[in-house]
N, C-alpha and C positions, 0 to 999 in steps of 0.2 A: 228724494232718495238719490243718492250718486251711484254711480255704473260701478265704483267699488261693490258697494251695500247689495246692488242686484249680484256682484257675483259672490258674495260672501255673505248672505242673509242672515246667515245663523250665528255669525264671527267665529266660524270653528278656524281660520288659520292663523298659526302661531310657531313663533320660533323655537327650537331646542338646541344642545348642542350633543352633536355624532362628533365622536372622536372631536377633532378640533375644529371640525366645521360648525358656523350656525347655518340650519338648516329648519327650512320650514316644512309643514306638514297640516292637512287637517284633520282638527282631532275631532273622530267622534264621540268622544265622552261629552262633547259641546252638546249633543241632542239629549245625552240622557240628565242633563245638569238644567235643561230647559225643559223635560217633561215631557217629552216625543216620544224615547223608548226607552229601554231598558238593554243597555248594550250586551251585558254579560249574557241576557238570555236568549241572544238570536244566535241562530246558528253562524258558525265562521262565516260559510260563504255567502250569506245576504250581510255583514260586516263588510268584507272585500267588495260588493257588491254596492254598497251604501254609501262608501267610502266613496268610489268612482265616481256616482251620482252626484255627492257634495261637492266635490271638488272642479267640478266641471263646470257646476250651474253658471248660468249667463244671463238667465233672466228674461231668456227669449228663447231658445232651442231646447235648455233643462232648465225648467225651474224650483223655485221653493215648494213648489205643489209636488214635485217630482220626487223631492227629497222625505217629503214629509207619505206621500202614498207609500213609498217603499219603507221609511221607520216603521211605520204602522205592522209592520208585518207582523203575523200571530199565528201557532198553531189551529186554531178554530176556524181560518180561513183568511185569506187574502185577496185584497180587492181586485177588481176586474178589471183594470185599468194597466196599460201600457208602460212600460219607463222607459227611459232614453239611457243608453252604455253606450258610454266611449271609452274600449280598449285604449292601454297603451299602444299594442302592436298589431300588428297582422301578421299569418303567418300560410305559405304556401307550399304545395308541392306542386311539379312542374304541371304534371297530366290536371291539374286545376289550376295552377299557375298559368300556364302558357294562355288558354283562352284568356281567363284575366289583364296578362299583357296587350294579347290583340284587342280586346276589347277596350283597354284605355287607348290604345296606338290609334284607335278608329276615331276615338271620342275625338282625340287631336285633331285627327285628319277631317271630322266634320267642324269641330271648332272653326277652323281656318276657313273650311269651303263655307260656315256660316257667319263670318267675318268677325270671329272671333281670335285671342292669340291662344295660340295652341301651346306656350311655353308654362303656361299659368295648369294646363293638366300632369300634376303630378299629386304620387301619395301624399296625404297629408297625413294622414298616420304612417308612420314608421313600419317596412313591410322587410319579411325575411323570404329568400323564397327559395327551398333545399330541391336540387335537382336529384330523385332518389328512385321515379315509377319509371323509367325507360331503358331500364335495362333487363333484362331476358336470358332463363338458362338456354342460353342455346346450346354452351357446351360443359361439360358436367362428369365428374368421375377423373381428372389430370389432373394436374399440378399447373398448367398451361391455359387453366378451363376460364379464370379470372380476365387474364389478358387479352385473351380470343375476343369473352363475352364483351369486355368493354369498349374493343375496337371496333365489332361490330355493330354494341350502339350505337358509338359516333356516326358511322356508316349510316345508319338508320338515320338518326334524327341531327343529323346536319342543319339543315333548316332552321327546326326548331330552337338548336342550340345557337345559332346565331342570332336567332331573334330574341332569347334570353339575354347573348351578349351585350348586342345591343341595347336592351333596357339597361342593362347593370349600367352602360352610362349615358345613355339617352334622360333618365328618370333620378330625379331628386329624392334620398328618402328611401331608395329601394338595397337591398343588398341580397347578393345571389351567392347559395352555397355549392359550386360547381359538381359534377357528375362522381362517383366514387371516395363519396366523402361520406355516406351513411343515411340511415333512414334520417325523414325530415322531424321524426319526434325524439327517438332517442337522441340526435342533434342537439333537441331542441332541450331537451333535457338534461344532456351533458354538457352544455354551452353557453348556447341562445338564451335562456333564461337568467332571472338575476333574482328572481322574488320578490324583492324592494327595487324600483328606481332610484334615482339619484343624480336630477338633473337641472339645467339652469335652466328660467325660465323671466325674460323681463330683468335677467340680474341678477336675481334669485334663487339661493339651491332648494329645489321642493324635491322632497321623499315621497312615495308612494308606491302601492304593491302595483308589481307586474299583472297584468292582464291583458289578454288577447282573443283574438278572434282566429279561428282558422279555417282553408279550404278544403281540410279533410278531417272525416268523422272522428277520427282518432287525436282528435289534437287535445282529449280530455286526457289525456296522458301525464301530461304537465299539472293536471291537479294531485299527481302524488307528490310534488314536491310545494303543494301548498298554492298555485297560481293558479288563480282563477278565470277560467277558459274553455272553449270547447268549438267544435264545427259547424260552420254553420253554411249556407251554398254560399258557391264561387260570386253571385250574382249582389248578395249581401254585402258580402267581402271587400267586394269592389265598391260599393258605395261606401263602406268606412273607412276603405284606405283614402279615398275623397273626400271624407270630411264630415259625413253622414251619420249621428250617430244608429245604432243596432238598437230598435225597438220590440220589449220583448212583454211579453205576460209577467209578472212580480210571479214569480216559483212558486209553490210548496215543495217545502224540504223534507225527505223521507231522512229519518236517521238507522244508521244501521251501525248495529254493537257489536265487536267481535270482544269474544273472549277467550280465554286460554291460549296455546300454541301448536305450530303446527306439530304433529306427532314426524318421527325420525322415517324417510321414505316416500312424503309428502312434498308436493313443492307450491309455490305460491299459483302455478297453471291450474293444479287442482280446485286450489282455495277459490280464483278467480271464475271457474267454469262453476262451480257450487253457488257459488253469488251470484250466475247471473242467472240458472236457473229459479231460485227463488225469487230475486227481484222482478222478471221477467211473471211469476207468478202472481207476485204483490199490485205488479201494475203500476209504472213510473213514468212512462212517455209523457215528457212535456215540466218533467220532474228536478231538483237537486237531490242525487243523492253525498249524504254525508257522513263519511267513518267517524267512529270512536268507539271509545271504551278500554277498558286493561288489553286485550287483545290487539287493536289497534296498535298502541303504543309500542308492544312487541314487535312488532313486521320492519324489518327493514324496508329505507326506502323504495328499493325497486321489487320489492315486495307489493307496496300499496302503488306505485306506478302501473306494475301488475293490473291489479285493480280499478284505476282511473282508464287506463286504457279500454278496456270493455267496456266502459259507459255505454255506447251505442250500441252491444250487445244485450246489456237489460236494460236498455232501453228509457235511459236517462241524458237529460241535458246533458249532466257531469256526474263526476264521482268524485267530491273531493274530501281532500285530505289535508287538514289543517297543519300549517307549521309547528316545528315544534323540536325537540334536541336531535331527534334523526333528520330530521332535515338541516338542520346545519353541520351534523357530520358526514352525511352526503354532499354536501358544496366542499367542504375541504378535501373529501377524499376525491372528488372530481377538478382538484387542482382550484378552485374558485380560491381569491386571497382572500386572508386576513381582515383584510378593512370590507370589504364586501358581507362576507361572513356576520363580523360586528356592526354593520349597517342594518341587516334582516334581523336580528337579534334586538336589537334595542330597536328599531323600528315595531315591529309587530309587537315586543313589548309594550311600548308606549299606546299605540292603538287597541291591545286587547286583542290582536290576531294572533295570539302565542299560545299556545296549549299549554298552559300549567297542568303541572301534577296533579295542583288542589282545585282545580277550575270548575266550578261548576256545571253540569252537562246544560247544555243549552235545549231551550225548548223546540222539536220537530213535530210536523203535521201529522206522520203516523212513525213506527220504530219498529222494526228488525231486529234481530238479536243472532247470531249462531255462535257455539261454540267451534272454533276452528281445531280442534281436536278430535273433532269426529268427522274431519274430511278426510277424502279416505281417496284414490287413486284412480282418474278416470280419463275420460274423453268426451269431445260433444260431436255427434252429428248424427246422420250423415247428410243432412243438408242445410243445419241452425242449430249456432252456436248456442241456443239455449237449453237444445236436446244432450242431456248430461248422461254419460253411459259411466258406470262404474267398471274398472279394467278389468273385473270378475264375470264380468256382465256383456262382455263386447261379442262373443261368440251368440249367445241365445241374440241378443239386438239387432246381429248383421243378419242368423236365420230369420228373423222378423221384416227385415229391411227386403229380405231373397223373397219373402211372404207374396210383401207387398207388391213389388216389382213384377213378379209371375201374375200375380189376380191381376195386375193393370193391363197387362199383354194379351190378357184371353180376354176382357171386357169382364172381370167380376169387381165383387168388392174388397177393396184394400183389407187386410188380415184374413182369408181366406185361403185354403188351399186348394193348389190345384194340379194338373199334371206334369206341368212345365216344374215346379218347385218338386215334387216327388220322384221327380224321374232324375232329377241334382240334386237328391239324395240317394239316390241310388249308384249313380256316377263318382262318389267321393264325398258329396255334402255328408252331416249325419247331424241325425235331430235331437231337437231341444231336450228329450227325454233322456238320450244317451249321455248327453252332458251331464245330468245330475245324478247319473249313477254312478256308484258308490265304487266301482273296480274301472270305471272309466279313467284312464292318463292323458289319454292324447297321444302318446306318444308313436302310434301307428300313421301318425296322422304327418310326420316329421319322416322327410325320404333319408338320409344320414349319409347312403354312399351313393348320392346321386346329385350333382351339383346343380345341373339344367332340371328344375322345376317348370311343370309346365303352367302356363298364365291360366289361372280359371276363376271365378266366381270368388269377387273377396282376393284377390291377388293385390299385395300394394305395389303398385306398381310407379307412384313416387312418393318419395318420404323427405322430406324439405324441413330444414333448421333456417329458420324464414320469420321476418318481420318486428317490428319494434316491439309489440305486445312481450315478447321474453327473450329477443336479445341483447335486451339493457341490462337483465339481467347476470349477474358474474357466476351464482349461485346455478343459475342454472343452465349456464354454456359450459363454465368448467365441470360443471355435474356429467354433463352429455361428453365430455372429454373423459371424465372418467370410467365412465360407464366404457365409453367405446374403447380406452386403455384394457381395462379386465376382460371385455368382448374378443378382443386381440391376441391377450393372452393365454384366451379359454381355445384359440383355435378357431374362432367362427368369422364365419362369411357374408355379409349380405348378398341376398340372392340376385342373382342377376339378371333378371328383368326388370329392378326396380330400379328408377331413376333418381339419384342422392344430389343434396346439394346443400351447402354451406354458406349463406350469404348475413351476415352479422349487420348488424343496427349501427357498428361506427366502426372505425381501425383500432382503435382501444381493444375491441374485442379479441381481434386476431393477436394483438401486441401480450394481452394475458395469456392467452391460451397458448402462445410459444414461451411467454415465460415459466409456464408451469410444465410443458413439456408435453402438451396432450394435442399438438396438430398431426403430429407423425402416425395416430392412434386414427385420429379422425379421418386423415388421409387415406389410411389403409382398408379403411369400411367404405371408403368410395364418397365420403362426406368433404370434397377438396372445395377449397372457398370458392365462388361461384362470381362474387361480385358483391359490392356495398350498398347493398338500398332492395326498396321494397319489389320483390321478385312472384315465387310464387305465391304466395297471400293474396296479392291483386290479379294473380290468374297470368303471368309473366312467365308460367313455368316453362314454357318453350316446348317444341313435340315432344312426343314419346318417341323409343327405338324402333325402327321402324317393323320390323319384326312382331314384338309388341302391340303395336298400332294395328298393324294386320290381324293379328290374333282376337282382339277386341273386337274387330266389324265383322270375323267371320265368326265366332261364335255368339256377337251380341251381349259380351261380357258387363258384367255389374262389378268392375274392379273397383280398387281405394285408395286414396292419397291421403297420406297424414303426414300433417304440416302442424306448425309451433306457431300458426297464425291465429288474426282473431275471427275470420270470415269463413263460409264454407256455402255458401247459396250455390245451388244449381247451375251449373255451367259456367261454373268461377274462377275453379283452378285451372280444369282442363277441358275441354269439350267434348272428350271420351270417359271423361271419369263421374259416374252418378255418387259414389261413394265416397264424401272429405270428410276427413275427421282431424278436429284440431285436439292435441297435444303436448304436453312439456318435451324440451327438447331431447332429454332420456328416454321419454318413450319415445321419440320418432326413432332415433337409432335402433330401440329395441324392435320396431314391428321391422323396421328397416331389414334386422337381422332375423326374424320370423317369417316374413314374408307375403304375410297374411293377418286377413283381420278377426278370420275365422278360429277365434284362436283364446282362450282364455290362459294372461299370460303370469297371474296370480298363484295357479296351480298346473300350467302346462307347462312343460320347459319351450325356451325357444327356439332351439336348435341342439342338436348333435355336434363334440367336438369330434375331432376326427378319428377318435380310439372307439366313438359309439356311445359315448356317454351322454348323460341327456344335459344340460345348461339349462339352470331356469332363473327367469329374472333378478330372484333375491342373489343368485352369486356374484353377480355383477355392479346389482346396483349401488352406487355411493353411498357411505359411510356417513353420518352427520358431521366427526372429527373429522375426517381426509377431508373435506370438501370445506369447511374451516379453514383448514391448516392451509391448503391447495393456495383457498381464496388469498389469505392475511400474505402471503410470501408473493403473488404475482401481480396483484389489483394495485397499483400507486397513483397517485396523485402527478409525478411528474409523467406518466403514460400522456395521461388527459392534457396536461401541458403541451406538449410537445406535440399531436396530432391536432390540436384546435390551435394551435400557433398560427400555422398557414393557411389553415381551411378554405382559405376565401380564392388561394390561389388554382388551385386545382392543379391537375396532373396533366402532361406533355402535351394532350390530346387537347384539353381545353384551351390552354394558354395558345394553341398554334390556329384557335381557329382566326380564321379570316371575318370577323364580325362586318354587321352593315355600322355606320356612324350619322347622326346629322339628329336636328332636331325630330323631323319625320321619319315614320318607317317606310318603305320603299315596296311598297304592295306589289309580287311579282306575278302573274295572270296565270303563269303555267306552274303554280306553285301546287303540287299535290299535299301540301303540310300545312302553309301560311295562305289565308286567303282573308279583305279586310268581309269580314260579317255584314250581312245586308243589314242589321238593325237602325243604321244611323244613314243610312242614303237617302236620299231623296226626304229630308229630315223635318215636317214640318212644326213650326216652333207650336204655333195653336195647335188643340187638340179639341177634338168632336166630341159632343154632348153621347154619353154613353147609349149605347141601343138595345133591346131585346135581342136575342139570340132565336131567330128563329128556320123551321125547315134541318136543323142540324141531321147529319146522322152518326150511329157510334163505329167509330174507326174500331174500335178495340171494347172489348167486353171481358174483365177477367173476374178472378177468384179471389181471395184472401193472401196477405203477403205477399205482395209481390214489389217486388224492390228493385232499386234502382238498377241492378243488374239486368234486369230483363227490361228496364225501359231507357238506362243511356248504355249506346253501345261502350261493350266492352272487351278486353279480352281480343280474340284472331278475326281478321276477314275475312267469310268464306267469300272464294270466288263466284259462287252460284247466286249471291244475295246482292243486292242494288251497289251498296258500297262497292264488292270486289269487281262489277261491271262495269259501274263510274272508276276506277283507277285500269284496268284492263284499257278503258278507253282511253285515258291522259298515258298511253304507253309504258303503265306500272308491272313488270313481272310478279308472278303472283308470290314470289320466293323474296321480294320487295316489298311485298302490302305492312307490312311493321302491323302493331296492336290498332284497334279504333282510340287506345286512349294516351296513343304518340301522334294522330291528326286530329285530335281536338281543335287546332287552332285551323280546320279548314271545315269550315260548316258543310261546305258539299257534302262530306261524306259522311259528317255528322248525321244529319237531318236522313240521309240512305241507312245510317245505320239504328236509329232510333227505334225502339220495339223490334232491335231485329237478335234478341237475345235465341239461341235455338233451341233452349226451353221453355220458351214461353207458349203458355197454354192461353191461346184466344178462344172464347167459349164460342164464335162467331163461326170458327173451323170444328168445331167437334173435339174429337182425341188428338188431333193431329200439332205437334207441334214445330216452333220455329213460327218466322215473321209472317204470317199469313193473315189475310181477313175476307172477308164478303165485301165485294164492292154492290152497294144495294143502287136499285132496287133490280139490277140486272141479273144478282143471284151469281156474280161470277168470280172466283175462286182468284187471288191474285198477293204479292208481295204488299206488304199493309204500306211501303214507300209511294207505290205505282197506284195504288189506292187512292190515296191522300192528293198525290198529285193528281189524278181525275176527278176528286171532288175537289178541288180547287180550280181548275179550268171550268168545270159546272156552276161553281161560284156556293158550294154545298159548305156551309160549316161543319165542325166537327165535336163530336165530345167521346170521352173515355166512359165506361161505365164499371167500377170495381168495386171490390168488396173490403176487407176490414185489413187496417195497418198497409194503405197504399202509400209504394216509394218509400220501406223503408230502407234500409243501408245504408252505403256510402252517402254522402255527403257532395254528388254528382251534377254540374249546373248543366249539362248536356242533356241531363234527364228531362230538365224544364224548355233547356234553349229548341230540343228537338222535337218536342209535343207544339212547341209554340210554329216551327216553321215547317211543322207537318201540317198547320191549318185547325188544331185541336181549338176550339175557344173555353173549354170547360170539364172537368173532371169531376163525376161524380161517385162517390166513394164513401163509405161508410165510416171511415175515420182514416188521417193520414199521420205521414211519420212528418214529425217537426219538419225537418229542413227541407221536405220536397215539398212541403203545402207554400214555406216561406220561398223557395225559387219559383214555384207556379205564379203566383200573386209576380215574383220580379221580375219576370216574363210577361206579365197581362194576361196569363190562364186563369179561370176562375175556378177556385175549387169548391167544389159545393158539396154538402155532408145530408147523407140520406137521413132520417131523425130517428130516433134511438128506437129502434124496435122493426125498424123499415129496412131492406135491403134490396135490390133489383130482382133476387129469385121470390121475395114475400110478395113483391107488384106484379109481378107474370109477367115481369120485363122480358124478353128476346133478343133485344139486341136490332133486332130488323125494323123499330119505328122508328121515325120521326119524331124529332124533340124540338120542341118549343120552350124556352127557360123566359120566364116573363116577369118584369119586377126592377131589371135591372136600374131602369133608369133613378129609383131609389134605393137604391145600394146604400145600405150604412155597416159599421163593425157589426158581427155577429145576428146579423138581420136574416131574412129572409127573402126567399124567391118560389114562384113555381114553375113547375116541370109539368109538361104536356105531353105526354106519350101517344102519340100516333099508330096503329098497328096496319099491316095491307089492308085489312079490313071495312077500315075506317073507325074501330075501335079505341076511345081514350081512354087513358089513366090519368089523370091529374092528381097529382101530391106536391105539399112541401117541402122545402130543402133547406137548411142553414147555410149562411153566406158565412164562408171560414176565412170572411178580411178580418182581420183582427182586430185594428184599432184603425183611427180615422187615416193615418197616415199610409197603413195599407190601401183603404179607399183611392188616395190619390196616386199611390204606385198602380193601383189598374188601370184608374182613369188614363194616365199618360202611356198605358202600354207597355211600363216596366219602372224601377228604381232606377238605372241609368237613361233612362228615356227621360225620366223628369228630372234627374241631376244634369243633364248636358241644356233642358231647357232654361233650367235657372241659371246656370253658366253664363248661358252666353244674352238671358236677359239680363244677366245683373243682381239678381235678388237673390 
């Protein structure tokens, strides 16, 4: 057999002619013409998936075995077996970006100190990487507020941006989309993307769909335009920009049917919050989900982008969305040419990636159905995006939320009442009962000739037009322009302790909304642009007034923030705020203009105009025609031309920085931002025969859900917590300390800030929340940092002990990198979120899954024994270990646990201590 024949077993590549190119491609109609599968009936995205597989094989990394496990796929189930994907691309944002840089810069720097050439580490997949999380409202409500914000980024993260610079030409293969040029997905989506390749390769022009890999959860965004993709951690990422492919479980594909249209008043935020409540009920983690149906094919693009984005909100790989004629007049109206256009077209054609009219539905593991005509106007939270409140419904939900919050404060049970909650009903609250009677308005509830509202209970007190999820959206930023135009005209105000901001997903955005004449509208409600990239959504929102701020910690306020993002975990937006609720961008404006959440805004008015009249939502809100008309006259093709012309160059501030240059990076000691990462020092190339775990104890003991916001830091530094003493100490003013997730690339403060979210509820501490634990067996109360570092001097290992759907969220490799250099060796968890089980394993954490019916409270686990995990030294995929539970006593519990390595390859990323531990070792062996 020749080294052709192993890379092309099946003889699917063959020429065609595009336009006047030949061009090749391989086809998979080759498998179903030999008997393998039946291409029409797999779902698109194991097609695109399939594709990748085929075209890759090498006959030693993927082979013919690989191709043919993944044809095989069937509704009735799919093997258990592993496949190797190799994206085309990679894709990053900085605050995962930046560690990824240090982390290859180090790889260098051990290369050479291990007499290796350090010129030979670069991506080998083709990487983007948009600078968009490091910027912050700090200033907010001017016209000035843009400029301020940007300078003082730079101010901030000087460092950082240098050591970007730096890569941008240190590293082969990489390209950096500089600071105020927009979110890294809608970017990615308006630009970055191509849907089809189109590249020489050996001589040869080969076609193939776009795919990629990304460092943030949201990179499923890009499956509404048909490109198969999503997040996966930082630590993954970096092994396939090197060369590594991404090993994953063969799917099952849920299919979900939309039918009918949205009704006039409804916006795609709706539709999206509706989906992910029911998927999120159905059960997809670990899943493809994938649209169609007549419904479907309705939704404009950024409609179904809409949808692709929240993936990681219910809780799927992806949400994707097959190509098809909206997607090609999305590339045009996004300025894409002509020949590009006719490339994805007859491309996907030819493979069967094309959504015909008359297409056959393809077969799914289980199907979904809604009609999107019965979605009807809401919001999700107040703490997960799954929690769906209908806008009729938001006043009784947030009295439910006032419920909860008073029974947790007196020690009763959540939904219970008690005096604290009755006694703020007395103060102004008023109950659930009053709401549904029949002469009840609200409208006593509205002061009218009183501008200064006082902050109480349910106060929004930031309302943010924020994040890629909907401002790719035209439909719904020009909506929110409209809406705040009639607002403007009706006389009304937002109240003034809420904090407004305006921060748009690219410059396009802002270039529509002046050509249709609705900034002037926006400006005047206090919504002035803020800055271009991901802000409040990732908890960027900057303080509160300080006034405001005061208010809150002396009354102990349960205020609200609603934002047009897709996240809302506890202690995410703000660290004062219990209350997020995400939004369409119309209703942020609108609570904006209410002022409260306490508020049913269906049949309440929102405010008084200034003669006394009441305003209620339906006066204001847009029009189906206007907001048509609005769109077709200001959205063009040459906008998008013209602002991704230059992207690459960036604005004054970038161009002027002073970057480092040479083939190494220049590790500076007193660097509070860049520090190189201990994981490759002192680097030995052999590795030790695996060992039992024993003597450990549990650093950390929690509950259900808990996500990666409470275990990589995130969000502000308090000065009280190990991180803001470690920068106190390097001489940082605390009005200095920037977010934990603009020093990612300096582990010190990482690993100090790790579990140091300050809602995190340690079972180890009681009620008591913030980074704390038990350092045993002394019984003393201490920072879970100062902890970890005393069982590490004691020579004590550690393990986590939690409960169901641990680390989900973002998409956070600090979540892994900081368990690992806090001395963690193990996680035990009743079920984990995809990418933090896959960063645990690329860190050398083990994560181990208690067995279905098992949990730490059904064992009379505490938390205060002694754990002995034994087995390891036969570690295989999906194997088993036991656990030993020690209590003071001298009492055990011995049980089993599942070994969540995946497949063998996982194996050998423990064995080594990580995925880039064993990529640097084969490096510089050779192999």
């Amino acid at each position: 057999m020749t080294n052709d024949d192993l890379k092309d077993p099946f003889g699917s590549k063959q020429t065609i002619n595009i336009g006047d190119k030949k061009v090749n491609l391989y086809r998979l109609k080759k498998l179903e013409e030999q008997g393998i599968t039946n291409i029409s009936r797999l779902p698109y995205s194991i097609r695109v998936l399939l594709e990748a597989v085929l075209r890759n094989v090498d006959g030693r990394v993927i082979t013919e075995e690989d191709v043919k496990n993944l044809a095989s796929w069937s509704p009735k189930g799919v093997l258990a077996v592993d496949i190797p994907f190799t994206p085309s691309r990679v894709l990053m944002q900085d605050f995962t970006g930046v560690p990824a840089v240090v982390d290859i810069a180090a790889i260098r720097s051990a290369t050479q100190r291990l007499g290796g050439d350090p010129s030979t580490i670069n991506p080998v997949i083709p990487a983007d990487l948009v600078i968009d999380h490091s910027i912050q409202v700090d200033y907010y409500g001017t016209s000035y507020a843009r400029n301020c914000n940007e300078k003082y980024e730079f101010h901030r993260n000087q460092e950082r941006y240098e050591l970007l610079h730096w890569a941008q030409n240190a590293f082969d293969n990489m390209r950096v989309v500089p600071p105020a040029s927009g979110i890294i997905h809608q970017v990615n989506l308006e630009y970055l993307a191509s849907v089809v390749h189109l590249k020489e390769k050996n001589g040869e022009l080969v076609a193939y769909p776009d795919t990629l890999v990304g460092t943030d959860s949201h990179t499923t965004m890009i499956n509404g335009l048909g490109v198969l993709g999503w997040g996966v951690g930082g630590i993954e990422a970096e092994a396939v920009m090197l060369g590594q492919p991404y090993y994953m479980p063969i799917p099952e594909v849920v299919g979900f049917k939309l039918t009918g249209e949205l009704k006039e008043g409804v916006s795609s935020t709706d539709l999206v919050l509706t989906v992910v409540e029911m998927l999120r009920k159905h059960g997809v983690v670990g899943k493809f989900v994938e649209f169609y149906g007549p419904g479907y094919k309705a939704l404009e693009l950024t409609e179904r982008a809409v949808l692709a984005n929240m993936a990681p909100e219910y809780g799927a790989t992806m949400g994707f969305c097959p190509v098809d004629e909206v997607t090609l007049a999305y590339m045009t109206m996004t300025g894409r040419n002509e020949e590009q256009v006719s490339l994805v077209r007859q491309y996907c054609k030819e493979q069967g990636l094309f959504l015909e009219d008359d297409a056959p539905e393809p077969e799914f593991t289980s199907t979904l159905e809604l009609d999107i005509s019965t979605v009807t106007p809401c919001l999700a939270g107040p703490k997960r995006p799954q929690d769906r409140i209908p806008v009729q419904d938001m006043s009784r939900a947030f009295h439910q939320t006032m419920k909860d919050v008073f029974a947790l404060k007196s020690g009763k049970a959540p939904n219970g009442d008690d005096e604290d909650y009755s006694r703020w009903l007395g103060e102004g609250g008023y109950s659930v009962s009053e709401i549904t009677h029949p002469h009840h308005t609200g409208i006593t509830k509205i002061k009218c000739a009183d501008d200064v509202v006082a902050v109480t209970h349910g106060s929004v007190v930031i309302a943010s037009i924020t994040s890629c999820t909907n401002t790719s959206s035209p439909a719904l930023m020009i909506g929110a322009g409209i809406l705040a135009k009639k607002a403007v005209e009706k006389g009304l105000k937002v109240k003034p302790f809420v904090k407004t901001s305006l921060a748009p997903g690219s410059r396009v955005v802002t270039d529509y909304l002046e050509k249709a004449e609705l900034m002037p509208y926006l400006d005047a409600l206090g919504f002035h642009l803020v800055g271009y990239g991901c802000l409040t959504c990732i908890g960027n929102s900057g303080p509160l007034n300080e006034a405001v701020s005061n208010k809150i910690e002396e009354k102990d306020l349960t205020v609200a923030a609603v934002l047009s993002g897709n996240r809302n975990f506890e202690g995410r937006i703000n660290s004062q705020i219990k209350a997020n609720y995400l939004a369409s961008p119309m209703l942020v404006v609108a609570y904006a203009l209410a002022g409260n959440v306490d508020i049913d805004l269906m049949n309440e008015p929102i405010a008084c105009d200034p003669n006394g009249q009441p305003v209620y939502l339906k006066d204001i809100w847009p029009g189906k025609e206007e907001l048509d008309e609005a769109i077709s006259k200001a959205v063009t093709p040459e906008m998008f031309m013209e602002q991704y012309s230059n992207v690459y160059q960036g604005t004054d501030l970038w161009r002027e920085l002073e970057a480092p240059k040479g083939l190494l990076y220049e590790w500076d000691n007193d660097s509070t931002y860049i520090q190189e990462p201990p994981f490759f020092k002192d680097f030995p190339l052999e590795v030790d025969g695996l060992a039992d775990i024993k003597g450990a104890r549990a650093l950390v003991m929690v509950a259900d859900s808990i996500t990666t916001d409470h275990i990589s830091p995130a969000g502000s530094i308090p000065s009280s917590y190990p991180a803001g003493q470690y920068l106190i100490s390097k001489g940082v003013d605390e009005k200095n300390f920037n977010s934990y997730g603009s020093r990612r690339g300096n582990h010190e403060v990482m690993m100090r800030g790790t579990f140091g979210n300050v809602r995190l509820k340690n079972k180890l501490v009681g009620s008591k929340e913030g980074s704390w634990t038990i350092h045993q067996p002394d019984n003393e109360e201490m920072p879970i940092y100062d902890a970890a570092m005393k069982y590490v001097e004691e020579g004590t290992p550690l393990v986590v002990v939690a409960g169901k759907e641990y680390g989900t969220g973002s998409s956070r490799d600090w979540a892994a990198k900081g368990t690992q250099l806090l001395g963690i060796k193990a996680v035990i968890a009743e079920s984990f979120e995809r990418i933090h089980r896959s960063n645990l394993v690329g860190m050398g954490v083990l994560p181990l899954q208690f067995k279905e019916g098992e949990c730490a409270e059904c064992l009379g686990l505490t938390g205060k024994e002694t754990f002995d995990i034994t087995g390891i030294d036969e570690l295989k995929p999906f194997g088993e270990v036991t656990v030993t539970a020690r209590s003071e006593d001298g009492a055990e519990k011995t049980f089993n646990v599942d070994v969540r390595l995946n497949s063998e390859v996982e194996v050998e990323y423990y064995m080594n201590g990580g995925i880039l531990h064993k990529f640097l070792r084969d490096k510089v062996k050779g192999e």
